[in-house]
C-alpha positions in Angstrom: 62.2 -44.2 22.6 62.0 -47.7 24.2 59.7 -47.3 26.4 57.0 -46.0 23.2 55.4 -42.6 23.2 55.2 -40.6 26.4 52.1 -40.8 27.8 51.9 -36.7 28.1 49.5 -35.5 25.1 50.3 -32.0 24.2 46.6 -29.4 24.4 45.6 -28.9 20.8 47.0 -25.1 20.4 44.0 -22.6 19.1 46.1 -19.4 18.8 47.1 -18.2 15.4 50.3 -15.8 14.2 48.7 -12.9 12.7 51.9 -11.6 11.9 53.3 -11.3 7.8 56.9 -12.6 8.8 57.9 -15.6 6.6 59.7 -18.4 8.9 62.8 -19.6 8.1 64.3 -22.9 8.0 68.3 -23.2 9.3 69.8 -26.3 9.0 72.7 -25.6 11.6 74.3 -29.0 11.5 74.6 -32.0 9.3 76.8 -34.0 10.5 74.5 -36.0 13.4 72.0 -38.1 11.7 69.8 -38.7 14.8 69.5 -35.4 15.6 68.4 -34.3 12.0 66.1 -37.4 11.5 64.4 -36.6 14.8 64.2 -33.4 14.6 62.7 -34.2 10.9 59.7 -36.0 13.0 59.1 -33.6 15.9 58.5 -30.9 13.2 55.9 -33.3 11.8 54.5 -34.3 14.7 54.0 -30.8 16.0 52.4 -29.5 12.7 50.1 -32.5 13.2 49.3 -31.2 17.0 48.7 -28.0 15.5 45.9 -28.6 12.9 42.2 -28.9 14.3 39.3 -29.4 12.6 35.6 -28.2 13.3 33.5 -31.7 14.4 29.6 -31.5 13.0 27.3 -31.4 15.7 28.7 -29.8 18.5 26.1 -30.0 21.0 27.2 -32.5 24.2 31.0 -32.4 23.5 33.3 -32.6 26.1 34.0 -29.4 28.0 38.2 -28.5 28.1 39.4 -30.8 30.6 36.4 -32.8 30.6 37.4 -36.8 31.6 36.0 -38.6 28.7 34.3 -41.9 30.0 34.4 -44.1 26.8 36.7 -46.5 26.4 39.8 -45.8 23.7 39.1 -49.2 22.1 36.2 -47.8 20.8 32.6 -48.7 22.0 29.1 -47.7 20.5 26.0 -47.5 21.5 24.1 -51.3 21.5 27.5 -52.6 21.4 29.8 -54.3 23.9 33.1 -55.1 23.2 36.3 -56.0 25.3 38.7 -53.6 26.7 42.1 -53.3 25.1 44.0 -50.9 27.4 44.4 -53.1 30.7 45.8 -56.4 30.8 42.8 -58.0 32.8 40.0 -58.5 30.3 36.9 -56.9 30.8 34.0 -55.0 28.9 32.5 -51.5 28.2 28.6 -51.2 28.5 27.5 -48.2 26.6 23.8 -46.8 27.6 21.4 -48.1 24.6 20.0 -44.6 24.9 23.5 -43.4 23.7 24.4 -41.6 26.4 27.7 -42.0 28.4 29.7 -45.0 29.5 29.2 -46.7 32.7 32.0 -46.7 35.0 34.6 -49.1 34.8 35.5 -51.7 37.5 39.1 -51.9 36.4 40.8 -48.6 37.5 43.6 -48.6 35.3 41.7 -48.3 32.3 42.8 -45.1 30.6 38.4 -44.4 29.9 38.8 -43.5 33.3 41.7 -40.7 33.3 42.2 -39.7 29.9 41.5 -36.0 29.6 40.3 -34.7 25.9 41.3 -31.0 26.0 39.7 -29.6 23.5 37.7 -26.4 22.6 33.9 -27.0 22.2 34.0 -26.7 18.8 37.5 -28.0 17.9 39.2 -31.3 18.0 43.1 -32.1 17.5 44.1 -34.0 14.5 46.3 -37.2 15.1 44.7 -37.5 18.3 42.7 -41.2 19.6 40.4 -40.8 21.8 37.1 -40.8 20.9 35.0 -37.6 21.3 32.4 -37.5 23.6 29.7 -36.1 20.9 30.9 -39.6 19.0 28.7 -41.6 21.9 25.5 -39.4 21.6 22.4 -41.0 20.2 22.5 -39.3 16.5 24.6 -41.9 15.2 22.7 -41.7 11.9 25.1 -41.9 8.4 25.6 -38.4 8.3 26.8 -38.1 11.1 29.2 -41.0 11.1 30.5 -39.5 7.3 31.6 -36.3 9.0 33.1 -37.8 11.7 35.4 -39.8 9.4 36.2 -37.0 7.6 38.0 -35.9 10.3 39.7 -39.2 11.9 41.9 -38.3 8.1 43.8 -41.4 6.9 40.8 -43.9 7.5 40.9 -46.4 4.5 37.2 -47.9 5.5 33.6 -47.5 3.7 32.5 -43.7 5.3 29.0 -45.6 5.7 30.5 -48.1 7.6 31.0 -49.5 11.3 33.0 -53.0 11.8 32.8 -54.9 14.2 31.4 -52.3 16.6 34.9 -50.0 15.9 35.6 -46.4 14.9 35.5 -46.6 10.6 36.3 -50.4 10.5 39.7 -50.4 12.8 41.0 -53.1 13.6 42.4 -52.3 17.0 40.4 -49.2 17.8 43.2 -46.8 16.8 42.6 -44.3 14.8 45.5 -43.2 12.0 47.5 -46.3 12.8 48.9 -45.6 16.4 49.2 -48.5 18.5 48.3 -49.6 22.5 51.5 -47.6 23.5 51.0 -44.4 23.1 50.0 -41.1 20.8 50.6 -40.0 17.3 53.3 -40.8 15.6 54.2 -43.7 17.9 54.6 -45.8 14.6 56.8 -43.6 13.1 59.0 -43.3 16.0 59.5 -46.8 16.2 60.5 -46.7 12.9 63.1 -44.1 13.2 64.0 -46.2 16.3 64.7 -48.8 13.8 66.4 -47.1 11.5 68.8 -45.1 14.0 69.6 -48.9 15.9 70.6 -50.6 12.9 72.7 -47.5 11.3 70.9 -47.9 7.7 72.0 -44.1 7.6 74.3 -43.2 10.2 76.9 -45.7 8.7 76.7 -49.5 8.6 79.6 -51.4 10.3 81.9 -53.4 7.6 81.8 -56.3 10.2 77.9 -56.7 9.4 76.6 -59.0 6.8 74.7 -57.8 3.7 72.3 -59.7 3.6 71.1 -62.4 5.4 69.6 -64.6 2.4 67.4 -66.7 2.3 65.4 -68.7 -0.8 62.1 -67.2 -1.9 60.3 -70.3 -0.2 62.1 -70.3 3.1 61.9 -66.4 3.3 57.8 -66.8 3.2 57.4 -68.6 6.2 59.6 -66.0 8.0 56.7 -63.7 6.8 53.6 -63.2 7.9 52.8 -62.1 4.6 48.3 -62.6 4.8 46.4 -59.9 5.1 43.6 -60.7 7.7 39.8 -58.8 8.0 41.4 -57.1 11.2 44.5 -55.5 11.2 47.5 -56.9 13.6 48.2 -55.1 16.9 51.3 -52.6 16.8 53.7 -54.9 18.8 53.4 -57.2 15.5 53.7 -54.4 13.2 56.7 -53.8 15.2 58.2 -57.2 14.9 56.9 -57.0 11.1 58.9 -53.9 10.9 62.2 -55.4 12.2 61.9 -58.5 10.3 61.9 -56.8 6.9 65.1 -54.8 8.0 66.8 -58.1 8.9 66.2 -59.9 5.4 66.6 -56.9 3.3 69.9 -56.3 1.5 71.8 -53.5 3.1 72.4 -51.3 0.3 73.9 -48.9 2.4 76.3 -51.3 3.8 80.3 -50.3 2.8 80.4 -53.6 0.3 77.5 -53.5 -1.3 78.7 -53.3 -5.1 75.5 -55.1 -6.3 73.8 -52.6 -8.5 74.7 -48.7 -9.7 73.4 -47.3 -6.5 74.2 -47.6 -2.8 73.4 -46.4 0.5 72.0 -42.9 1.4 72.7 -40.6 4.1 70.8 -38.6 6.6 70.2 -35.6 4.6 68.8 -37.8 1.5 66.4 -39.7 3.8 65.3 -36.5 5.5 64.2 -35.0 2.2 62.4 -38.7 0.9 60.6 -38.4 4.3 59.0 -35.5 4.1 57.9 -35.5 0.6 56.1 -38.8 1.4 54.6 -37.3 5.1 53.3 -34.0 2.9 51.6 -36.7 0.2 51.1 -34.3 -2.8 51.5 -34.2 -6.0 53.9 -32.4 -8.7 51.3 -31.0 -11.4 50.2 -27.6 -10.1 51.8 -24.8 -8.1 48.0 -25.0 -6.4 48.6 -28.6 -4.6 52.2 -28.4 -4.3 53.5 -24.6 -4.4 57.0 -25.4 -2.6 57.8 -28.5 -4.4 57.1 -26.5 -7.9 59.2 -23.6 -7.2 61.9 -25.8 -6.4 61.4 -28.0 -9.5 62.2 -25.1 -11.8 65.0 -24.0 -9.6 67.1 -27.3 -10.0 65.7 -27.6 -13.6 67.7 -24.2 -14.1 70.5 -25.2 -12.1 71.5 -28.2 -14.2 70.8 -27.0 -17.4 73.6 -23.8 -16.5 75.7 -27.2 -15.4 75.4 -29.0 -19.0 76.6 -25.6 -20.5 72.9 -24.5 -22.3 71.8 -21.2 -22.7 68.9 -22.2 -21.3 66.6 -25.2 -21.6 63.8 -27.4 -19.8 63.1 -30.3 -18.0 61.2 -33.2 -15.7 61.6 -35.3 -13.2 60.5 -38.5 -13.9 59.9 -42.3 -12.3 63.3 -43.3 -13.4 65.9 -43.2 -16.3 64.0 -45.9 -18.6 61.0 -43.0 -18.6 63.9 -40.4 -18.8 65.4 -42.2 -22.0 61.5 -42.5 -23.1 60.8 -38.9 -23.1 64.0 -38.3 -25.0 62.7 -40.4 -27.8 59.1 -38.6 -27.7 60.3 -35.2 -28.2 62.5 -36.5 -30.8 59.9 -38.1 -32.9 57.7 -35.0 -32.1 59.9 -32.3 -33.5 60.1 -34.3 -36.9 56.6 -35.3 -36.6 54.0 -33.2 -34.6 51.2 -34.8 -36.3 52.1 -38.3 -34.7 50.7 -36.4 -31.6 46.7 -36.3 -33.1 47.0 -38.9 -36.0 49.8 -41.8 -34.9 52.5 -43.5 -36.8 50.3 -45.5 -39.5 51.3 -43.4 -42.3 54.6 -42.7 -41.9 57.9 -44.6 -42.6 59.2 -46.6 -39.9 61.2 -44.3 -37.6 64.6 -45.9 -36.6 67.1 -45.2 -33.6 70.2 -45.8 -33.3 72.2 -46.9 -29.6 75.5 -48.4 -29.1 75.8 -52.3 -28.3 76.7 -51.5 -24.9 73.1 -49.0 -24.4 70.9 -50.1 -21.7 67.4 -51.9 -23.0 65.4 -49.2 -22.2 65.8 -48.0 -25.5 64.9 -51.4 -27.0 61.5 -51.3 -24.4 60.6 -47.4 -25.5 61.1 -48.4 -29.5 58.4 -51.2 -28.6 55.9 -48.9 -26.2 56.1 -46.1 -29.2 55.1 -48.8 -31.6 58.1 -48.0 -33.7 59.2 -52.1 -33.0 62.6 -53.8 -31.2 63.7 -54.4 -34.4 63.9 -50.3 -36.0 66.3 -49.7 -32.3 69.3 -50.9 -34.3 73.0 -51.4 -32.0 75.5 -49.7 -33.2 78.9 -51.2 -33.2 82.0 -50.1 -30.2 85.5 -49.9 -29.8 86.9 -52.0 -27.3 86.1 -50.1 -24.5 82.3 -49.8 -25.1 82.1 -46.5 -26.6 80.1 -45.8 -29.5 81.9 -45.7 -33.0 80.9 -42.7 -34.8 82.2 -44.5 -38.4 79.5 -47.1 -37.6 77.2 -45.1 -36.8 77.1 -43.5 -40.3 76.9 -46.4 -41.6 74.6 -47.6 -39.7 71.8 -44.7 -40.8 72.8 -45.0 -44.6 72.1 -48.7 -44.2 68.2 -47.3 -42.7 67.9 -45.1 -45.3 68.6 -47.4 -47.9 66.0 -50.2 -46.7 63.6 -47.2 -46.7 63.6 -46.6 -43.3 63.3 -42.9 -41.9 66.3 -42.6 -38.9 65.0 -40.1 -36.3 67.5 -40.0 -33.4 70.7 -41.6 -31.4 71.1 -42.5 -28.0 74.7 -42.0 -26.6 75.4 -42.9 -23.1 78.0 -41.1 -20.7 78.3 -44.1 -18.9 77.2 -47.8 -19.7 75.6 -50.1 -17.0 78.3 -52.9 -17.6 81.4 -51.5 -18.5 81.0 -47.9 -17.9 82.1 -46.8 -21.5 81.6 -42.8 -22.3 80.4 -42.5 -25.6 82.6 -39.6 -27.5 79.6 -36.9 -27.9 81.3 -34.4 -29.8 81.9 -36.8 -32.6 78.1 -37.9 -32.5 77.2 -34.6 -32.2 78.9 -33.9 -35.4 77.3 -36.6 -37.3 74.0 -36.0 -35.8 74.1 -32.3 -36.6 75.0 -33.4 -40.3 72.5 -36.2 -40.4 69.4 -33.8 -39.3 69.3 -36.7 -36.5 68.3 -35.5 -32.2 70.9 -36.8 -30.3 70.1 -37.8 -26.4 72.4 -38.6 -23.6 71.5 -41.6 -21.4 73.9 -40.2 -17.9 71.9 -42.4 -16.0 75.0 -43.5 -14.2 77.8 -41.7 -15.5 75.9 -38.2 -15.3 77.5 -37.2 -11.8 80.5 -36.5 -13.4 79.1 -32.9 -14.3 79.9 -32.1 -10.7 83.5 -32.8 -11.1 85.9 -30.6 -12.3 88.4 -33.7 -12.7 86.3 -35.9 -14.3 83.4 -33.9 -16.1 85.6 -33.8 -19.5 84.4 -37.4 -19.4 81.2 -35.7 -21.3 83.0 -33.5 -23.3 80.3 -32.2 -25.9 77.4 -32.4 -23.7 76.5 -28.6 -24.5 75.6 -29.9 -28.2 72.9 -32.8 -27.5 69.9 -32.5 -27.6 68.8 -33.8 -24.2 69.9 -35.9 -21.5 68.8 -38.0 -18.6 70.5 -38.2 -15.4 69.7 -40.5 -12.0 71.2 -38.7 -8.8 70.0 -42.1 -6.9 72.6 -44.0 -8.5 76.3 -42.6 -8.4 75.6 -39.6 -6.3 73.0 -41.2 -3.5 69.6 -39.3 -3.6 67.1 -41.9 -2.2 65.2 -43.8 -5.1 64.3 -42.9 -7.1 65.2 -39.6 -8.2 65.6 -39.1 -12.1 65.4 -35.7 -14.0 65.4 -35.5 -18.1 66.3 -32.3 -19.1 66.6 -31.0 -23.0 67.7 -27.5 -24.7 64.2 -26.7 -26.8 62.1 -24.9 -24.2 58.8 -25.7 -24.2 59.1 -28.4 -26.7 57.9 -30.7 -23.3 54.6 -28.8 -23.0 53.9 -28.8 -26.7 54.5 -32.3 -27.2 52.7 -33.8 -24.3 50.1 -31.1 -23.2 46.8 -32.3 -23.1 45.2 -29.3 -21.7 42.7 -31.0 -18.9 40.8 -28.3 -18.1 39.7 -29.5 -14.8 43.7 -29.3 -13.5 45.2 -26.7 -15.9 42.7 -23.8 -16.2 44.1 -20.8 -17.5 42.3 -18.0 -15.8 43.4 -19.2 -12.5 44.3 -16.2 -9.9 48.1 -17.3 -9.9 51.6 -17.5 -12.2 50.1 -20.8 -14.1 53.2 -20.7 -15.5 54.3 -22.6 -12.9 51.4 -25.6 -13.8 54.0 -27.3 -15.1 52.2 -31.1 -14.7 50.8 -30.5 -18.5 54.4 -31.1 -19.5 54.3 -34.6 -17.9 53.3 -37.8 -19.1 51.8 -39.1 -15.9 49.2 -37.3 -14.2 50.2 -38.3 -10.6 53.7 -37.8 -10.4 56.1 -37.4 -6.9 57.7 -34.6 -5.7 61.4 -36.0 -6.1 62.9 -32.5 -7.2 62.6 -31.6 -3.7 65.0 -34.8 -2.6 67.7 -33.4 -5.0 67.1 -29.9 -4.0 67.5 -31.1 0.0 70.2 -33.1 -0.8 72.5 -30.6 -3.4 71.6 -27.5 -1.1 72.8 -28.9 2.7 75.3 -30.7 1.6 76.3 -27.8 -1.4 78.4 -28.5 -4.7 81.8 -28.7 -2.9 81.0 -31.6 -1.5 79.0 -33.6 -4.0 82.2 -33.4 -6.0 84.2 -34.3 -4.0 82.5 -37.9 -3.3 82.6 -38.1 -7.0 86.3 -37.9 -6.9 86.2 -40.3 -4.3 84.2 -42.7 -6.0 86.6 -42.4 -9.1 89.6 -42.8 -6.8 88.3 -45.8 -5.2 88.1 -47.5 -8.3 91.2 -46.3 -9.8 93.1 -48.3 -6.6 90.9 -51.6 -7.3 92.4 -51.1 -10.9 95.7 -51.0 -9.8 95.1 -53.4 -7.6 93.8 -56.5 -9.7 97.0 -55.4 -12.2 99.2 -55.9 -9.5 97.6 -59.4 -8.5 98.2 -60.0 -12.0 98.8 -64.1 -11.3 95.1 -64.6 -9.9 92.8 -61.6 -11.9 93.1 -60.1 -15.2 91.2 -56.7 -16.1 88.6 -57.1 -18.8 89.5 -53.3 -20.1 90.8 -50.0 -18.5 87.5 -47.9 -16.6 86.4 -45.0 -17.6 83.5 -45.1 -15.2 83.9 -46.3 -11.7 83.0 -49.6 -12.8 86.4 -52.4 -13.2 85.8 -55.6 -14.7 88.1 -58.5 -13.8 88.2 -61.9 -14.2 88.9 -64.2 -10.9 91.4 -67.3 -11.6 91.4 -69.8 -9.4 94.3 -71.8 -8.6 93.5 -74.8 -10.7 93.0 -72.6 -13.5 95.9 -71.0 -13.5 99.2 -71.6 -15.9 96.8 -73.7 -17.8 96.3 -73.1 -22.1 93.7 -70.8 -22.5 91.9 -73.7 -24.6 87.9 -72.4 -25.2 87.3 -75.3 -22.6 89.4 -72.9 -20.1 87.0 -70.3 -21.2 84.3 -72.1 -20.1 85.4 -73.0 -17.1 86.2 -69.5 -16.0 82.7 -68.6 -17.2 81.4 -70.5 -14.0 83.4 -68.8 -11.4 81.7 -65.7 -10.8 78.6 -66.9 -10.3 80.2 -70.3 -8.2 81.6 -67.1 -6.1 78.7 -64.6 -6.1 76.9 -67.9 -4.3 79.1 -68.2 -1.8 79.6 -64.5 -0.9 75.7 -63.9 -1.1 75.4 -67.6 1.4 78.0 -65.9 3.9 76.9 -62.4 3.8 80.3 -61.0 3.5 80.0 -59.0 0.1 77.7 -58.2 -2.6 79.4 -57.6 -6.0 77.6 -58.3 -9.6 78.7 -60.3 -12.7 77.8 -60.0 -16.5 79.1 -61.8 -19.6 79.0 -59.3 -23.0 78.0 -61.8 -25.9 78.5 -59.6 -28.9 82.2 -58.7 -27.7 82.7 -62.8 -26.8 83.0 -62.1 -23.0 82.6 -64.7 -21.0 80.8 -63.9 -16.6 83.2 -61.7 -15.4 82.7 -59.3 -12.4 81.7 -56.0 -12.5 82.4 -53.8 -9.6 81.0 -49.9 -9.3 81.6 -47.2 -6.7 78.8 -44.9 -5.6 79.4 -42.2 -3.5 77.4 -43.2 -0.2 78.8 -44.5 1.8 82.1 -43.1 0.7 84.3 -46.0 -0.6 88.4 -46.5 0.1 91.5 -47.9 -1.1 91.5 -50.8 2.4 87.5 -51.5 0.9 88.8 -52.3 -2.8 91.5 -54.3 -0.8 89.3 -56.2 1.2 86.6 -57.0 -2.1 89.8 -58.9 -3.9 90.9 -60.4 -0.8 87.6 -61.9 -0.1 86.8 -62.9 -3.8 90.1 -64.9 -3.6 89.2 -66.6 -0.2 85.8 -67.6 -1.7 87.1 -69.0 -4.9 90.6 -70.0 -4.0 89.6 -73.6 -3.9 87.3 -74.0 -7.3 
């Protein structure tokens, strides 16, 4: 792959299978990423050499094996324009008559030798040179509208020539390819890319993180203009590589940052091809595959949560997830809100725990119910919900008139990683006529572990749930499902029958038009990642990453006990998430005055600095103001890549080498 493209151009292929077999896909091995990511784009790149398209007036096109004697960059007729394609500069005349090139002087310029093999009435797809009918005198608008429709991917006016070039490129390539070579040159050099710097093939702990760099000095390493004519592909290239050098490597083995991390072959395989296939996830017409296998995980998860059956969507992330849990809530008390809106009734309240993520406090203010009517609920000292306070909390609503409507556990909170007990919430919800969701967000993978799924004990009595397999299990992002047990309460609610898309006399199941359901209109195709991902890699070993995510964290615990002179645990995990306190040595043995306090506030982030400046780790911070905690870090375990008892070593090691002198 160094040396670009090869130079070879495979003959468009005209011959069809007539036969009713159905192919089958094996997956034989996953444990070499390069051979499953490249084999991931040769599949593309021969479906792409097998398309053709008819081209509109076929009179004067090149004969099979005819030399075409225009020149790549893309000359017209009463045009002259320079020659990309040999490095001594000179020009193409084309006839003003529109008929056929003159002959070149320079004889390594590929208008010479390059062969278009093509039927008369056919033309390959992803392929750049440039037709011979293209250089014919009818160059009239019609002409140039069907032409474009077939160059696909062209982003110009259809009406439109700049600068003398094919649909207003701006190197006279057509889909993006570059000087080097053929189609999918671009993408090669990005799985080239990819592959050389292991983002999936596993990241050497030696490497840094993250080469930072302020916002200001990062822009002038980035060329970050956009110009009238596009860059050539060696700068796209060098574009390419710079972004890969200043981006934080998520993947890397101590990136603790965030509730995700790195992904693996298999999950960037499925993310790739949903994006090269482009469709989108409303009906079984446009994206037949992708819909069948929506229902099938849909139905695989909800026999996971324990439900008798049960419905579901993907959506763009677990703030929409928690957001569609509080819809269908307010809808089964109130499916009038749907036509006539909130102004008449009493203001609907929900209750979340003071550890819940502020996506709830967001929804309640993009539902017009108000920040103020999502009301915190008070926890124990681990973060879990208290279901006494919870009670409490609703007769308080009633009494001020208020009309409660639904509570928001969490099976895993962003800071601490506190479980919320759901069969105690489940009880008071069930007495208090009150929907009860589940934000798993994070904590969600559990389900997959036999050792740790008691973690959401109770999960079979909520109402619904939301669950992100791009955080602890490592699906690319984003990948986010919301599932609930009332089946078609989704469709009922948010239907809103566009009869253009959902037509109901359609010649198919349109039972599997399942976009009605949705909020959005557009929506991606990220079942398919999770479906890629659970099914190659199978349930087996999805758990047991989970487990060795939990183990992981369960030595750090031990760990910062047993360093008990320099850290002190904030509380006991439940998640994979341990919070610690760092002392440094002029802290320590000192009266914990609430001047000490505020001292200690300053040393995570005095050490995050220094980590993020040297590269070496990336681990995240947080104070908790209602419980009186002061910055503290906060360390998580995801499953990719998969972490170990020398990494959690290494993390306290390195915090106390960056902080032993504050």
């Amino acid at each position: 792959m160094a040396g670009g493209p090869a130079t070879h151009r495979p003959q468009c292929n005209t011959t069809s299978d007539t036969g009713n077999h159905q192919p089958t896909i094996t997956i034989r091995d996953v444990s070499t990423s390069a051979q499953r990511s490249i084999g991931f784009i040769n599949s593309l790149n021969n479906m792409l050499n097998n398309l053709a398209f008819n081209i509109p007036g076929s009179e004067g096109q090149a004969e099979r094996g005819s030399p075409i004697k225009s020149c790549p960059g893309g000359a017209f007729p009463h045009t002259s324009r320079p020659c990309k394609t040999v490095p001594t500069p000179h020009k193409h005349q084309i006839n003003k008559d529109g008929g056929d090139a003159q002959g070149c002087p320079a004889t390594e310029c590929s208008a010479r030798v390059l062969s278009l093999r093509l039927h008369p009435t056919m033309a390959t797809n992803g392929y750049h040179e440039i037709a011979a009918s293209f250089h014919q005198a009818d160059t009239s608008i019609h002409h140039l509208k069907a032409r474009v429709k077939e160059l696909n991917g062209h982003a110009a006016p259809q009406n439109s020539i700049a600068n003398g070039q094919v649909n207003g490129h701006s190197n006279g390539y057509s889909n993006g390819t570059g000087e080097d070579g053929g189609a999918g040159w671009l993408l090669r050099r990005v799985l080239d890319l990819v592959l050389k710097t292991k983002l999936v093939t596993g990241l050497d702990a030696s490497e840094k993180v993250v080469h930072f760099k302020h916002p200001h000095e990062l822009k002038d390493e980035l060329d970050l203009e956009v110009g009238e004519e596009g860059c050539s592909m060696e700068e796209a290239g060098r574009i390419l590589e710079t972004a890969v050098h200043y981006s934080v490597k998520t993947q890397h083995p101590h990136f603790y940052n965030q509730l995700y991390g790195g992904i693996d072959e298999v999950a960037l395989t499925g993310a790739w091809l949903t994006e090269a296939l482009n469709t989108n996830s409303y009906t079984f017409e446009v994206a037949p595959v992708f819909m069948l296998v929506e229902h099938r995980v849909i139905e695989h998860l909800v026999g996971l949560l324990g439900w008798s059956e049960g419905d579901g969507i993907f959506a763009p992330g677990g703030s929409i997830s928690n957001m569609y849990g509080m819809v269908l809530a307010r809808y089964r008390r109130h499916p009038n809100i749907k036509k006539t809106g909130i102004f008449d009734q009493k203001p609907l309240v929900v209750f979340t725990s003071d550890q819940g993520h502020y996506s709830i406090s967001k929804s309640a203010s993009w539902l017009g119910l108000g920040m103020d009517n999502a009301v915190a609920v008070a926890t124990d000292a681990q973060g879990r919900m208290l279901p006494a306070a919870l009670k409490e909390a609703v007769a308080k609503a009633r009494e001020e008139g208020k009309e409660p409507f639904m509570v928001n556990a969490t099976a895993g909170t962003t800071v601490l990683g506190a479980f919320d007990p759901l069969e105690e919430l489940a009880a008071v919800c069930e007495g208090e006529g009150l929907w009860l969701h589940v934000d798993a967000c994070w904590g969600g993978s559990v389900i997959l572990s036999r050792r740790y799924k008691h973690l959401m004990k109770g999960v079979d009595r909520v109402d619904s749930i939301s669950w992100n397999p791009h955080k602890m299990l490592g699906t690319s992002l984003q990948c986010s499902v919301f599932l609930t047990k009332h089946k078609d309460l989704l469709k009922k609610c948010n239907s809103a029958r566009a009869t253009y898309l959902f037509q109901q006399d359609k010649f198919y199941d349109v039972g599997y038009d399942t976009g009605d359901k949705s909020i959005q209109c557009g929506r991606k195709v990220d079942a398919f990642k999770l479906w890629v991902f659970m099914k190659v890699h199978g349930q087996s070993l999805l758990e047991a990453r989970v487990d060795a995510a939990f183990h992981a964290s369960r030595h750090l615990c031990t760990e910062v006990k047993r360093r008990g002179d320099r850290f002190r645990l904030v509380q006991e995990p439940e998640c994979t998430n341990v919070c610690f306190w760092f002392i440094p040595a002029s802290m320590r043995g000192k009266d914990e005055t609430p001047e000490w306090w505020v001292q200690l506030s300053k040393v995570a982030p005095s050490i995050k600095e220094r980590m993020v400046q040297q590269g070496t780790l990336m681990v995240g911070y947080s104070p908790i103001a209602v419980k009186k905690l002061v910055n503290f870090f906060r360390m998580v375990t995801t499953c990719t890549p998969t972490p170990t008892p020398a990494h959690m070593d290494f993390v306290l090691d390195e915090i106390e080498r960056l902080g032993e002198d504050l």
